[in-house]
Gaussian input, Z-matrix of N, CA and C with variables (Angstrom, degrees):
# hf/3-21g

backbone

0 1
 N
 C     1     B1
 C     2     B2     1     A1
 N     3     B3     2     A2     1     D1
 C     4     B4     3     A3     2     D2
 C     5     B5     4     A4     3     D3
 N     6     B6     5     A5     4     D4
 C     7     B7     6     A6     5     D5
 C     8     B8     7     A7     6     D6
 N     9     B9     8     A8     7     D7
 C    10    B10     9     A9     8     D8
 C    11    B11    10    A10     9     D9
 N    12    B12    11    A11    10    D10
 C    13    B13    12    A12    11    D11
 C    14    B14    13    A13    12    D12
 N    15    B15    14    A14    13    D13
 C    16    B16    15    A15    14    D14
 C    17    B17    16    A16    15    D15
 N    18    B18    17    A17    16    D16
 C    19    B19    18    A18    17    D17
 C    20    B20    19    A19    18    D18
 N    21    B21    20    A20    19    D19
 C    22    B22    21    A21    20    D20
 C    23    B23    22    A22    21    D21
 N    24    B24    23    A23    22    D22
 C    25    B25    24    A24    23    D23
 C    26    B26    25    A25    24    D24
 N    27    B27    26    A26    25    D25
 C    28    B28    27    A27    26    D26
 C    29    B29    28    A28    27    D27
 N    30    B30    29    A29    28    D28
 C    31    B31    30    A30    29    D29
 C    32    B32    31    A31    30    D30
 N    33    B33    32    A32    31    D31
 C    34    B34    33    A33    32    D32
 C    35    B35    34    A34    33    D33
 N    36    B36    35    A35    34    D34
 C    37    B37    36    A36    35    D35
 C    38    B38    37    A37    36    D36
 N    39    B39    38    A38    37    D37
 C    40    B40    39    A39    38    D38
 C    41    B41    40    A40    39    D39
 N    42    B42    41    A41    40    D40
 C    43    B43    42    A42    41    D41
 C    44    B44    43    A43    42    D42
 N    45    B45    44    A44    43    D43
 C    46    B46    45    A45    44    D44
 C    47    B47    46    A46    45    D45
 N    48    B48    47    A47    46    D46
 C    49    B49    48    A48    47    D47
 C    50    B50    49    A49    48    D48
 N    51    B51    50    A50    49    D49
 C    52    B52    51    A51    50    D50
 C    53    B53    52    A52    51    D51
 N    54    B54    53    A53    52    D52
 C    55    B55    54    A54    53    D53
 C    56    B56    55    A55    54    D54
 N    57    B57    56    A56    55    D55
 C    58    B58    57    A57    56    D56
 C    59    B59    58    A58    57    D57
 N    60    B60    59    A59    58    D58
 C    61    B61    60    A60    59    D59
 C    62    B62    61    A61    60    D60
 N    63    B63    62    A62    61    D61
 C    64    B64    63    A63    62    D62
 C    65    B65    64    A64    63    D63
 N    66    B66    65    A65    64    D64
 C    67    B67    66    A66    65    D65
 C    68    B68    67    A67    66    D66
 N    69    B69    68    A68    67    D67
 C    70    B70    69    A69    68    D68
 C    71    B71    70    A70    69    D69
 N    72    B72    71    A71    70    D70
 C    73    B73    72    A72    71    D71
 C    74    B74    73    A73    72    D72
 N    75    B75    74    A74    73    D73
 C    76    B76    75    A75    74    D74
 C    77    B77    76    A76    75    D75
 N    78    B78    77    A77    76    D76
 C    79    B79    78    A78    77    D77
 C    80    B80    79    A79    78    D78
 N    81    B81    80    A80    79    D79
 C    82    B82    81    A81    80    D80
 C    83    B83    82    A82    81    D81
 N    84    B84    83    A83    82    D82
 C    85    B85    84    A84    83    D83
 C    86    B86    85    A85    84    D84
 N    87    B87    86    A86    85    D85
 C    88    B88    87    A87    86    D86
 C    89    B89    88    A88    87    D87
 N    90    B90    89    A89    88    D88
 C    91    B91    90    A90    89    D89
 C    92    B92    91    A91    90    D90
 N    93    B93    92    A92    91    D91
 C    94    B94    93    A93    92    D92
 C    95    B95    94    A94    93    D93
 N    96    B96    95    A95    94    D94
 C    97    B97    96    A96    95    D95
 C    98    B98    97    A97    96    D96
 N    99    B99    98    A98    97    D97
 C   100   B100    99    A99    98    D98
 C   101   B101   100   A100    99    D99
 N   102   B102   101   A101   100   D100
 C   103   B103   102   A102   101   D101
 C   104   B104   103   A103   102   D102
 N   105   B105   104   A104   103   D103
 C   106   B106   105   A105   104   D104
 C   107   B107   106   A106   105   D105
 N   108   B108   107   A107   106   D106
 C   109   B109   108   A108   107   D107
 C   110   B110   109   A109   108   D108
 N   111   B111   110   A110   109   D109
 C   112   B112   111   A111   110   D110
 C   113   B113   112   A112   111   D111
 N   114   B114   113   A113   112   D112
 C   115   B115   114   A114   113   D113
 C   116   B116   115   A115   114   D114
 N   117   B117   116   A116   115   D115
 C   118   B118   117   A117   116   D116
 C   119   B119   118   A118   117   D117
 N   120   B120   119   A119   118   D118
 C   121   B121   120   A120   119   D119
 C   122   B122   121   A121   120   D120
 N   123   B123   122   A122   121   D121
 C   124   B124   123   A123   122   D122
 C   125   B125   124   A124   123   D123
 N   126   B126   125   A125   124   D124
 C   127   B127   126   A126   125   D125
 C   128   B128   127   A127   126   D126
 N   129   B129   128   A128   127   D127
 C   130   B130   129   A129   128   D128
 C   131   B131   130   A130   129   D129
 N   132   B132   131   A131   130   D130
 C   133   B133   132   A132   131   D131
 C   134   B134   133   A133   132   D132
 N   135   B135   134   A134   133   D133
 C   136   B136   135   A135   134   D134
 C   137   B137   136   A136   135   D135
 N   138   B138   137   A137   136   D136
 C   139   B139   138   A138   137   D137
 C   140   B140   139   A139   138   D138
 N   141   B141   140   A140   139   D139
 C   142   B142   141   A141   140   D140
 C   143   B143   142   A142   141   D141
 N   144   B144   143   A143   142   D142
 C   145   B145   144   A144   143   D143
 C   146   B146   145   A145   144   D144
 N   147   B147   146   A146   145   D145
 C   148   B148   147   A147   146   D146
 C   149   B149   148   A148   147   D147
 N   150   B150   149   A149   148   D148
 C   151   B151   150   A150   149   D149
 C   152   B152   151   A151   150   D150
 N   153   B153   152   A152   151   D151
 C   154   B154   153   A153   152   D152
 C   155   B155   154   A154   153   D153
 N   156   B156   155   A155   154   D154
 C   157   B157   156   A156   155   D155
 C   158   B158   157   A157   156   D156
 N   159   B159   158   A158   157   D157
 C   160   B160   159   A159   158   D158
 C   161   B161   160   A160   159   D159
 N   162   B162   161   A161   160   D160
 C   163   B163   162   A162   161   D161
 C   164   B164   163   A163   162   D162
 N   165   B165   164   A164   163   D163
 C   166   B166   165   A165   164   D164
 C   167   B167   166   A166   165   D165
 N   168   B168   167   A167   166   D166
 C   169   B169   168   A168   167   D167
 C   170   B170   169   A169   168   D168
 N   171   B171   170   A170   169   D169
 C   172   B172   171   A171   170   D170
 C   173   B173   172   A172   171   D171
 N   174   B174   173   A173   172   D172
 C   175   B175   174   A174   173   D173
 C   176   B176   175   A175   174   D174
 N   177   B177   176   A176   175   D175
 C   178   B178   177   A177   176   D176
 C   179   B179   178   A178   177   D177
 N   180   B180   179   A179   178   D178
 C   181   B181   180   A180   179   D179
 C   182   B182   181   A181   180   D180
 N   183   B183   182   A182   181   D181
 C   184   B184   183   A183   182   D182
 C   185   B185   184   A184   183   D183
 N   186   B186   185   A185   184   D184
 C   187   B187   186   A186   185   D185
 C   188   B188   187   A187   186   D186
 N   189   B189   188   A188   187   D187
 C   190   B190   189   A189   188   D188
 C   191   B191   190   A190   189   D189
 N   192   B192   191   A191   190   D190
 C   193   B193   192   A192   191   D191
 C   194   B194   193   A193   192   D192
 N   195   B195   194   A194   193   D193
 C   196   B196   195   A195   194   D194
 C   197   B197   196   A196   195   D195
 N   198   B198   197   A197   196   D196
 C   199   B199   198   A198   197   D197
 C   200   B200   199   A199   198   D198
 N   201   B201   200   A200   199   D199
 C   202   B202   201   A201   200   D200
 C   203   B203   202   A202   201   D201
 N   204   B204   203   A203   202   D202
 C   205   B205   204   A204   203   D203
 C   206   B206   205   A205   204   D204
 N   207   B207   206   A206   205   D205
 C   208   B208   207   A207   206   D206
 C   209   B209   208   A208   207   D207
 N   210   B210   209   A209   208   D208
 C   211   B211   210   A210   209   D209
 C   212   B212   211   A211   210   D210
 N   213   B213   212   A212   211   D211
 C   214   B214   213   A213   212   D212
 C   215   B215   214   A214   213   D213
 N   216   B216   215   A215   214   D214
 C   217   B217   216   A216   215   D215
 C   218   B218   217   A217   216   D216
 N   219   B219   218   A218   217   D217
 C   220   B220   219   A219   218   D218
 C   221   B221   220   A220   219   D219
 N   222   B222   221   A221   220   D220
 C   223   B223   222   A222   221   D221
 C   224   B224   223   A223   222   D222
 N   225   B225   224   A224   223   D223
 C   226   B226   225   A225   224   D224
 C   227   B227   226   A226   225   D225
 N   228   B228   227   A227   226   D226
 C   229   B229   228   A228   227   D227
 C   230   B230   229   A229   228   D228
 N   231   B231   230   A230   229   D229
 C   232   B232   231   A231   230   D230
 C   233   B233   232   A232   231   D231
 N   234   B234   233   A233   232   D232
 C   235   B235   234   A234   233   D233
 C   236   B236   235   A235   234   D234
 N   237   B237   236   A236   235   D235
 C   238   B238   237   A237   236   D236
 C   239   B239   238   A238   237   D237
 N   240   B240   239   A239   238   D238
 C   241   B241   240   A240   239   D239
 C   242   B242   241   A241   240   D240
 N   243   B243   242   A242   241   D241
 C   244   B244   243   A243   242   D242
 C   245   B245   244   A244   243   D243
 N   246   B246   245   A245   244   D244
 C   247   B247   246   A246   245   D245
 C   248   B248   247   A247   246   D246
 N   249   B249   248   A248   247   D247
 C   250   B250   249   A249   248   D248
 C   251   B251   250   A250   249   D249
 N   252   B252   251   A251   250   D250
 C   253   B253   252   A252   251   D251
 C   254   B254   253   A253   252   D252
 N   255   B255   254   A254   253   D253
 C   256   B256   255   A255   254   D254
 C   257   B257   256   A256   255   D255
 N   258   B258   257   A257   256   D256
 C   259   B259   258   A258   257   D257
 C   260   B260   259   A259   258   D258
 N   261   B261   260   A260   259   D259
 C   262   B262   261   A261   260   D260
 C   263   B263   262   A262   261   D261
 N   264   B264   263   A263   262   D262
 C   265   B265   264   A264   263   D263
 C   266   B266   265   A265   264   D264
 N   267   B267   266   A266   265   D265
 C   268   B268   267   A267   266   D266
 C   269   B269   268   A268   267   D267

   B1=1.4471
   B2=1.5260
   B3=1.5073
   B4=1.9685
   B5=1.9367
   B6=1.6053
   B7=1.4800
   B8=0.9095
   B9=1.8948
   B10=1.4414
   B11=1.5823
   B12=1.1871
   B13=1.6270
   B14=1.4127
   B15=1.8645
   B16=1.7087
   B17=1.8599
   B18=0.9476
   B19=2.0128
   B20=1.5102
   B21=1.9357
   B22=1.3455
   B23=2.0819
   B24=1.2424
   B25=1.8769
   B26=1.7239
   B27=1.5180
   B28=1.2686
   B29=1.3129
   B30=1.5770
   B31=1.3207
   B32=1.5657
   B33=1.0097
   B34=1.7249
   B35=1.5534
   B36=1.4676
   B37=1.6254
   B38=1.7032
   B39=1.1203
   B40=1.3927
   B41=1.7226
   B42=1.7562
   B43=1.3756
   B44=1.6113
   B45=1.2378
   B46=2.0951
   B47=1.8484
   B48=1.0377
   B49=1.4516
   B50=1.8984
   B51=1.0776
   B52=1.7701
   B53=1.3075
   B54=1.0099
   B55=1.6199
   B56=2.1392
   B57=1.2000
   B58=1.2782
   B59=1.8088
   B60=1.4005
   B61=1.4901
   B62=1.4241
   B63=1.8935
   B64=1.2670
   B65=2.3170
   B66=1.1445
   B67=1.8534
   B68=1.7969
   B69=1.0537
   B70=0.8640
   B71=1.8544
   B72=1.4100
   B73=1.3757
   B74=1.5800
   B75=1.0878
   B76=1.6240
   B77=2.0137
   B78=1.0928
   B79=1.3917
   B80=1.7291
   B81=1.2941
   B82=1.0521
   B83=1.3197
   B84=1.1613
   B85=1.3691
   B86=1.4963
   B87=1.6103
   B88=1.6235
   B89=1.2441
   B90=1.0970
   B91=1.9334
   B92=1.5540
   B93=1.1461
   B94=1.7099
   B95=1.4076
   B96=1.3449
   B97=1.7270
   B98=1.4980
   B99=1.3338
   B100=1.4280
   B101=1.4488
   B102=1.6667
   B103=1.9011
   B104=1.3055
   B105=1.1339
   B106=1.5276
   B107=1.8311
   B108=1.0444
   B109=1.1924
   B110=1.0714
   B111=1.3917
   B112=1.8840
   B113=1.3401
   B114=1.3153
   B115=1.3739
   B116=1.6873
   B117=1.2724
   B118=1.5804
   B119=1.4191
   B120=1.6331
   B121=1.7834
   B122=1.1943
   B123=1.2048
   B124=1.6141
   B125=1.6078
   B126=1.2691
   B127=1.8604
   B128=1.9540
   B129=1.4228
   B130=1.3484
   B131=2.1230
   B132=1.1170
   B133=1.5540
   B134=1.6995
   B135=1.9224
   B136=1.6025
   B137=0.9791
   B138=1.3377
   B139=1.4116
   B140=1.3392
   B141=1.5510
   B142=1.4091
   B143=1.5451
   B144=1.4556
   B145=1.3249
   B146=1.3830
   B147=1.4119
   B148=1.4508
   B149=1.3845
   B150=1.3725
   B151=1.4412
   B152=1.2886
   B153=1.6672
   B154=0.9865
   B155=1.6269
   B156=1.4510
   B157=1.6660
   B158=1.1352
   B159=1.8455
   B160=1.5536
   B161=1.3257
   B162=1.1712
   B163=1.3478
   B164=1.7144
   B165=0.9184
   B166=1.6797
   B167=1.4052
   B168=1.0987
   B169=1.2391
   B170=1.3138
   B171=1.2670
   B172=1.1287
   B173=1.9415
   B174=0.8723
   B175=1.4131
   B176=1.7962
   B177=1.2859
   B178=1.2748
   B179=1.4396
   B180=1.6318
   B181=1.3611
   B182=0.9016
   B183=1.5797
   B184=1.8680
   B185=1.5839
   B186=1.1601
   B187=1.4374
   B188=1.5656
   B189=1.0552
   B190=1.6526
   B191=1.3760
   B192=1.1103
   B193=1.2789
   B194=1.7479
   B195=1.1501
   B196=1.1122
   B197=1.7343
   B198=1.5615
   B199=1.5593
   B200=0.9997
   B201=1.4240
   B202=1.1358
   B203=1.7814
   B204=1.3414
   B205=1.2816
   B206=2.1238
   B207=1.5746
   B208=1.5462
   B209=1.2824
   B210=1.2282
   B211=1.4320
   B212=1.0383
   B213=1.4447
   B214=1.1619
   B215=1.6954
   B216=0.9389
   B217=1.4785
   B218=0.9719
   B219=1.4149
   B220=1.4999
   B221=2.3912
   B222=1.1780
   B223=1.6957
   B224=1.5319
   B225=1.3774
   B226=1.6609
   B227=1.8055
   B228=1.2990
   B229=1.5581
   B230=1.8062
   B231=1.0264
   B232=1.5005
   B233=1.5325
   B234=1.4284
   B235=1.2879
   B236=1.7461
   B237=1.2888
   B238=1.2584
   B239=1.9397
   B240=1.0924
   B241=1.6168
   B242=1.5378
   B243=1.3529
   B244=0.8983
   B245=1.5591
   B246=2.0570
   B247=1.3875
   B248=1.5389
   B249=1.8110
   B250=1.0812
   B251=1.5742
   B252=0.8216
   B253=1.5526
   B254=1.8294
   B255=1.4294
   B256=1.6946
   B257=1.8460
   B258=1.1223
   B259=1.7583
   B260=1.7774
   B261=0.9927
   B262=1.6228
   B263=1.6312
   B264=1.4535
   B265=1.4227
   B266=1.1160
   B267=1.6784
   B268=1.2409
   B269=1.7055
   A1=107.71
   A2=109.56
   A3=109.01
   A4=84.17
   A5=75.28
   A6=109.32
   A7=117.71
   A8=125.92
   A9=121.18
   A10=132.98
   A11=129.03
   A12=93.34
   A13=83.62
   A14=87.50
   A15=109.71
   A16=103.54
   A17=98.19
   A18=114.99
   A19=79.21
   A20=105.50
   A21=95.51
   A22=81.85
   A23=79.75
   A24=109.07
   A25=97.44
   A26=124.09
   A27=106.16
   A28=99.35
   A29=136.87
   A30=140.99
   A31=85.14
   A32=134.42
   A33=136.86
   A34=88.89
   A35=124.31
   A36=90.73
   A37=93.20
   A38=138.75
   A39=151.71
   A40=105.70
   A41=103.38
   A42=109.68
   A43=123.54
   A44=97.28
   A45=105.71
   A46=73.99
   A47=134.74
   A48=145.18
   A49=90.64
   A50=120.86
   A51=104.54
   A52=102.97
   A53=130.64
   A54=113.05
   A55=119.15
   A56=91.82
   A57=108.05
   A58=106.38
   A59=86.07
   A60=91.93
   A61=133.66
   A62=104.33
   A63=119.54
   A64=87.95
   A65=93.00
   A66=95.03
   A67=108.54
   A68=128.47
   A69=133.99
   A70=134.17
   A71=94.59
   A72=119.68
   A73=119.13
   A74=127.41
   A75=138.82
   A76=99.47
   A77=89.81
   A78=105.07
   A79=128.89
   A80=101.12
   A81=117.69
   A82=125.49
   A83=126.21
   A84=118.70
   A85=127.85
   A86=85.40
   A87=110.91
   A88=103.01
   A89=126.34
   A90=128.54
   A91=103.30
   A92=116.50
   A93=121.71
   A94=115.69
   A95=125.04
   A96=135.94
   A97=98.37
   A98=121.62
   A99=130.54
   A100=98.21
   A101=115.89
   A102=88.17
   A103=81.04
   A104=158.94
   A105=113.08
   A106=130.82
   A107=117.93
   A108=117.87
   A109=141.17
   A110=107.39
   A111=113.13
   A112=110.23
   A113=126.78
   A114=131.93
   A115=89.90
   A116=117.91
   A117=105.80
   A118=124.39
   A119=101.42
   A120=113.23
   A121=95.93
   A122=101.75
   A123=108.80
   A124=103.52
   A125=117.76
   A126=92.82
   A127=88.48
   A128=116.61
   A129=123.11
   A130=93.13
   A131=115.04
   A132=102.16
   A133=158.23
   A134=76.39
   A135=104.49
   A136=116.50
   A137=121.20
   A138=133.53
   A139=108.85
   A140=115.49
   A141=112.06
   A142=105.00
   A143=111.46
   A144=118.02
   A145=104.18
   A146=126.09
   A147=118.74
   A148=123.11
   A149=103.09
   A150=109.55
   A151=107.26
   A152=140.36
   A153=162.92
   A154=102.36
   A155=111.77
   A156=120.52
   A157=116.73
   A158=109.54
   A159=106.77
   A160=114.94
   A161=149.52
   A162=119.23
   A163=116.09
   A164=130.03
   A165=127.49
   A166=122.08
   A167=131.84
   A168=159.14
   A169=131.42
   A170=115.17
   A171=122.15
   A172=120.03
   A173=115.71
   A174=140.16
   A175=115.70
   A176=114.11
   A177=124.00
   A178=112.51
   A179=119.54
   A180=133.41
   A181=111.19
   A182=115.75
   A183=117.43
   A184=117.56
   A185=129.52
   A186=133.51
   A187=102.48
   A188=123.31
   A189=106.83
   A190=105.14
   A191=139.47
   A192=143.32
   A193=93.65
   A194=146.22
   A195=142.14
   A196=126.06
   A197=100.35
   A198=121.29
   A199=98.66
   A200=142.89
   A201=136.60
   A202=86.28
   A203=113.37
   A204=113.64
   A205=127.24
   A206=85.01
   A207=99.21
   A208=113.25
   A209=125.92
   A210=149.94
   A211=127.96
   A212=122.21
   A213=128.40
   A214=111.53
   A215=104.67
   A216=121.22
   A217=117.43
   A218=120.91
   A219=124.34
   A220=96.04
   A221=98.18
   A222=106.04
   A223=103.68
   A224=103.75
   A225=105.05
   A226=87.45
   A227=98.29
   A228=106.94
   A229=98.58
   A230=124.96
   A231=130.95
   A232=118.31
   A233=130.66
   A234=130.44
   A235=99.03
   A236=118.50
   A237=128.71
   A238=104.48
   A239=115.85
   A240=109.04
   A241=125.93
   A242=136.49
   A243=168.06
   A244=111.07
   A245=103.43
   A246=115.52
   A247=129.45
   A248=100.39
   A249=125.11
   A250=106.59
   A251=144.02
   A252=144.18
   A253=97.51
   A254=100.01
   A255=104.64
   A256=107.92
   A257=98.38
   A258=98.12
   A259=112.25
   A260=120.33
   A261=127.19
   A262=123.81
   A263=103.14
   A264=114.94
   A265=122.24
   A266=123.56
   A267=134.48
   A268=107.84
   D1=131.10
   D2=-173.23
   D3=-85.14
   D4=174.86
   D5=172.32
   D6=-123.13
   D7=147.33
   D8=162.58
   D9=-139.98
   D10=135.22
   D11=-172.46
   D12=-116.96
   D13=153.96
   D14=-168.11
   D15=-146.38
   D16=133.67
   D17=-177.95
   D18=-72.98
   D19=135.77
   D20=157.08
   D21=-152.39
   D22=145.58
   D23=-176.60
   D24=-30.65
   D25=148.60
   D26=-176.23
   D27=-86.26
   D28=-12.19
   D29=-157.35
   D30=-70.74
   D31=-27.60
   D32=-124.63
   D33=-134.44
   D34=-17.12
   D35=175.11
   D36=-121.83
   D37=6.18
   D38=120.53
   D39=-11.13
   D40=-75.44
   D41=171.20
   D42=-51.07
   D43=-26.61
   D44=-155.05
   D45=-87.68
   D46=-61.26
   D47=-155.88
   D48=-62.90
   D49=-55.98
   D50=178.23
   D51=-86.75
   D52=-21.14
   D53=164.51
   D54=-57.56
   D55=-41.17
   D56=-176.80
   D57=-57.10
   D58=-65.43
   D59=173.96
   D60=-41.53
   D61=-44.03
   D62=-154.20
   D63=-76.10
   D64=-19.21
   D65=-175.55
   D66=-89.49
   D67=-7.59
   D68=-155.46
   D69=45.86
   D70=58.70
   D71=-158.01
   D72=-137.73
   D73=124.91
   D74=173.66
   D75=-40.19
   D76=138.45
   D77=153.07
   D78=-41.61
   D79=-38.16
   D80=166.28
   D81=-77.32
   D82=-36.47
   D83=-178.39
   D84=-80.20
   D85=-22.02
   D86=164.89
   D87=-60.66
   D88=-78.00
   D89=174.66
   D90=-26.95
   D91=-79.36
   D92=-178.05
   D93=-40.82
   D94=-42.32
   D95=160.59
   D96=-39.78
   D97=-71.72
   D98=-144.43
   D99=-81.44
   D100=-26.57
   D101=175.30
   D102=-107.36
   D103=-4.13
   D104=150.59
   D105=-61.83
   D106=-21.14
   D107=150.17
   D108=-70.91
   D109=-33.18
   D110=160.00
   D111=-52.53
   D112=-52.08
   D113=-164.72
   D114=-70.26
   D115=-88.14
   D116=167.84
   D117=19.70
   D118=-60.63
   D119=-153.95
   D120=-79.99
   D121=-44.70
   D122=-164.29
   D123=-70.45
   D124=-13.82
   D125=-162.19
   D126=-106.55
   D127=-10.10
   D128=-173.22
   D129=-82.05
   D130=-9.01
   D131=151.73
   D132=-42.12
   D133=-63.47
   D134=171.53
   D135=69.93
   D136=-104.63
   D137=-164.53
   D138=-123.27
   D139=-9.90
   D140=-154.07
   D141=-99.70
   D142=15.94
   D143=171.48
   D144=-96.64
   D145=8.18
   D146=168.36
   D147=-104.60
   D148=1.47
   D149=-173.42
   D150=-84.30
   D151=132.64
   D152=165.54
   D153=98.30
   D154=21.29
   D155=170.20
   D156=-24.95
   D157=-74.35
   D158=176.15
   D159=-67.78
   D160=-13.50
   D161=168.72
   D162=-106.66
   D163=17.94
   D164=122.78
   D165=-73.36
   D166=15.58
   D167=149.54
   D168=-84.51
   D169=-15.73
   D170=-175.17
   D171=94.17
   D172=-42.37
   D173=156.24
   D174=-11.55
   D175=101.88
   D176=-176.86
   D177=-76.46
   D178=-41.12
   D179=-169.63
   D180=-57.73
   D181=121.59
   D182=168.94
   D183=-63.98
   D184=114.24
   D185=-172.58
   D186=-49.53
   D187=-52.00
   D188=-166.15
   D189=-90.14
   D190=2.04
   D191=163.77
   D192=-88.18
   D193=-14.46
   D194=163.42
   D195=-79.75
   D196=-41.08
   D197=157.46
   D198=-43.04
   D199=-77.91
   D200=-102.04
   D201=-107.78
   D202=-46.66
   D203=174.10
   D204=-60.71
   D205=2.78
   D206=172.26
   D207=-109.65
   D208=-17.84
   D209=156.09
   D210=-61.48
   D211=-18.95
   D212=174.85
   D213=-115.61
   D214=24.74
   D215=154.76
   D216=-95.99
   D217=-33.32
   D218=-152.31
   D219=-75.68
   D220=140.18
   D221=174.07
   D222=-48.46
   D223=150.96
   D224=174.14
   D225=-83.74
   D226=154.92
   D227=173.24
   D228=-121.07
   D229=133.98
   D230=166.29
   D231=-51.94
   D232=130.22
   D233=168.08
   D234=-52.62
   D235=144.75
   D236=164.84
   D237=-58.36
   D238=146.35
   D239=154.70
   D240=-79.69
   D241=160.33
   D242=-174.15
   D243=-31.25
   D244=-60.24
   D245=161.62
   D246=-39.04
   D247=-57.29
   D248=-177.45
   D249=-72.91
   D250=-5.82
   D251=-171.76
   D252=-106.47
   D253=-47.35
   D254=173.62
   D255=-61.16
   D256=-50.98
   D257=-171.10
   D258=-74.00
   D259=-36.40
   D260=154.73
   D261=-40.76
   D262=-41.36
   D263=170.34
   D264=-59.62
   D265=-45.79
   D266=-168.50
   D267=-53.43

């Protein structure tokens, strides 16, 4: 188990110190509770903290109206034929 020492406001470890108490729990374990749950929160996100990116950004552009307009750049490519789809398989 690491160690760390960290300045924290006295208003704020006043609180952590009767919180601790009021659970019947070390100071410490209180700390270890609270970033194990931070970490928790944070990784129970994923991906879904990127959704609406550009417009907390400021960003007017609708993303899939932007896809789609990058997509349609892209070259048409030909479906392979039938032969070629059979002989690729092998």
């Amino acid at each position: 188990m690491g160690r760390f020492l960290v300045d924290i406001p006295e208003e704020d470890l006043a609180r952590l110190d009767a919180l601790a108490k009021a659970e019947g729990k070390s100071r410490a374990a209180v700390l270890r509770e609270a970033v194990a749950n931070y970490i928790a929160a944070e990784s129970q996100q994923g991906f879904e903290k990127y959704f609406g990116l550009w417009a907390r950004h400021g960003s007017t552009v609708d993303g899939l109206e932007y896809e789609e307009k990058l997509r349609g750049e892209w070259p048409e490519i030909p479906e392979p034929s039938d032969s070629k789809k059979k002989r690729g398989a092998a």
